[in-house]
N, C-alpha and C positions, 0 to 999 in steps of 0.2 A: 866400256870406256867412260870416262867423264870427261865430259865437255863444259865443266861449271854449269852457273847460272845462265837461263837465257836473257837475252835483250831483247823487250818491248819497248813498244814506242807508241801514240796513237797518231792514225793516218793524220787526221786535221790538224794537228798540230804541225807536221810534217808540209802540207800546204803552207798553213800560214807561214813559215821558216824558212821555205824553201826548199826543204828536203830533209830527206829521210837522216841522214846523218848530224843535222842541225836537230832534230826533233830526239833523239837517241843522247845527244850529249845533254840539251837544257832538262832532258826528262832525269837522266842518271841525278846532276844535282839538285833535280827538286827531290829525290827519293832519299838524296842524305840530306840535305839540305830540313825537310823533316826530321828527323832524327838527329842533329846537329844539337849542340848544348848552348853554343853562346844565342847571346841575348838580341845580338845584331842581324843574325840571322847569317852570316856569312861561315862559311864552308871551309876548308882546305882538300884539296885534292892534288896529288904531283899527277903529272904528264904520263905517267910510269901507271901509274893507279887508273888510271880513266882508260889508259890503254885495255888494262888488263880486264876490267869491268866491259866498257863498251867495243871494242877493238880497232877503234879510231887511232892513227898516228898521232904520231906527235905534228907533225907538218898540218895533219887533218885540223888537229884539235886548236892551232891557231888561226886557221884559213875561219874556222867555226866562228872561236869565240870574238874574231873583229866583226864579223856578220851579224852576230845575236849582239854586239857592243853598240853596233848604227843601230841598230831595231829596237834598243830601246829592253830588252830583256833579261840582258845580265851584268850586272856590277860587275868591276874588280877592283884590291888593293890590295897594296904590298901591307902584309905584317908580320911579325914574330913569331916564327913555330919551332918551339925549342931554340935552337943557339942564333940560325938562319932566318932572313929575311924571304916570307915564301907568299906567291900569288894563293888570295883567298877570293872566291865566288858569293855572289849574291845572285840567284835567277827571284826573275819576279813574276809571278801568276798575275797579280794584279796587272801589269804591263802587258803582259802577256791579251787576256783578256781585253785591254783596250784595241789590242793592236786586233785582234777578229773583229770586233764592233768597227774599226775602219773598212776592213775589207769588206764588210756587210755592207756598210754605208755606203762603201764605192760603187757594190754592185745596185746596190736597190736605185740609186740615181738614173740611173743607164736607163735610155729608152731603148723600144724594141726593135731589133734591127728587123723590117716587114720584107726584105727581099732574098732571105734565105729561109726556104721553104724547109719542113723536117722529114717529109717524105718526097723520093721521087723528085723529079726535074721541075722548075718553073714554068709554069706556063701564062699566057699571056691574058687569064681571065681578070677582069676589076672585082677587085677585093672590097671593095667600098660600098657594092651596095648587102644588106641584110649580115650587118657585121656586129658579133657580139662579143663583146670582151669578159673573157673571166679572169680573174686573178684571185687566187689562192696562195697565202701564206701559211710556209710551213718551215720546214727544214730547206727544204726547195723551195724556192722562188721563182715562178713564170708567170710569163702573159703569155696568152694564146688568141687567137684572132681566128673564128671558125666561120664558111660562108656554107648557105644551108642553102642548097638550089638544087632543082630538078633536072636540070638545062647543064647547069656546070659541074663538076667536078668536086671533089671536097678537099681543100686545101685545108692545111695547118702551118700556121706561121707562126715560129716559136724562138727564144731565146733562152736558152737554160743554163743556170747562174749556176755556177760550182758550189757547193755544201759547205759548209764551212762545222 
C-alpha cells in the first residue's frame, strides 16, 4: 500500500501553538515555504493541497490559520496565480521564535508555589528552618526547596515549568 509521505511535526512547536494540528499546518508551509522562488517569501497553497499533504480540512485549515493570524505567525494576502486571485502564505520562524522567548519569560517570572509537595501528602513540618535553594538552568527550569533533618521527614517542594 502507499500511504504517501508522512507528516511530521515537532512537539514544542505544537505547545507553543496550541496543538498538534496548528504545529503540522505552519510546519508544512515552512517546508515549502523554503523551497518557494519568490523573493517575498510568500507561498501559495489551495485548501485542496494542504489537505492532501497534511490531512487537515478545510473547515480545520481556517479555524488554524485565524489562530496562527492572532499569534502573530503567519502572513496572508490575496494575489494573482495565473488568471485567479488566490490566498498566499507567509509563516515566520522569526515570530515564531519570539513568541517561545515569551512563554520562557512568562514561566521564569513565576514564583514557587511552596505548598504543593512532589511526593506523597503534606504534612505539617516548618520548611523554614535549614532551607537550601538550588536552581539549575537548563532545558527545565526548577526551584526546589530541600529540608535536611534527622527528626523530620524529607520534603521536596517543587514547581516544574513545561520545556519549551
Amino acid at each position: 500500500m502507499d500511504y504517501g509521505k508522512p507528516v511530521t511535526y515537532h512537539p514544542k512547536v505544537a505547545e507553543l501553538l496550541g496543538g498538534i494540528k496548528e504545529a503540522i499546518f505552519l510546519q508544512n508551509l515552512l517546508y515549502w515555504q523554503k523551497r518557494g522562488k519568490r523573493k517575498d517569501g510568500f507561498i501559495y497553497k489551495s485548501h485542496k493541497d494542504i489537505t492532501k499533504e497534511t490531512g487537515l480540512t478545510r473547515h480545520e485549515q481556517i479555524r488554524i490559520r485565524t489562530k496562527l493570524i492572532t499569534k502573530g505567525v503567519l502572513f496572508e494576502k490575496v494575489k494573482r496565480a495565473g488568471k485567479f486571485p488566490t490566498v498566499h502564505y507567509y509563516a515566520s520562524e522569526k515570530n515564531l521564535g519570539k513568541l517561545q522567548e515569551k512563554t520562557v519569560e512568562k514561566y521564569v517570572d513565576k514564583p514557587v508555589d511552596k505548598r504543593i509537595p512532589l511526593y506523597g501528602k503534606r504534612t505539617n513540618h516548618d520548611c523554614t528552618e535549614n532551607v537550601q535553594t538550588i536552581t539549575k538552568i537548563t532545558t527545565k527550569i526548577t526551584n526546589r526547596r530541600e529540608v535536611d533533618s534527622v527528626d523530620k521527614p524529607k520534603l521536596v517542594w517543587t514547581k516544574v515549568i513545561p520545556m519549551l
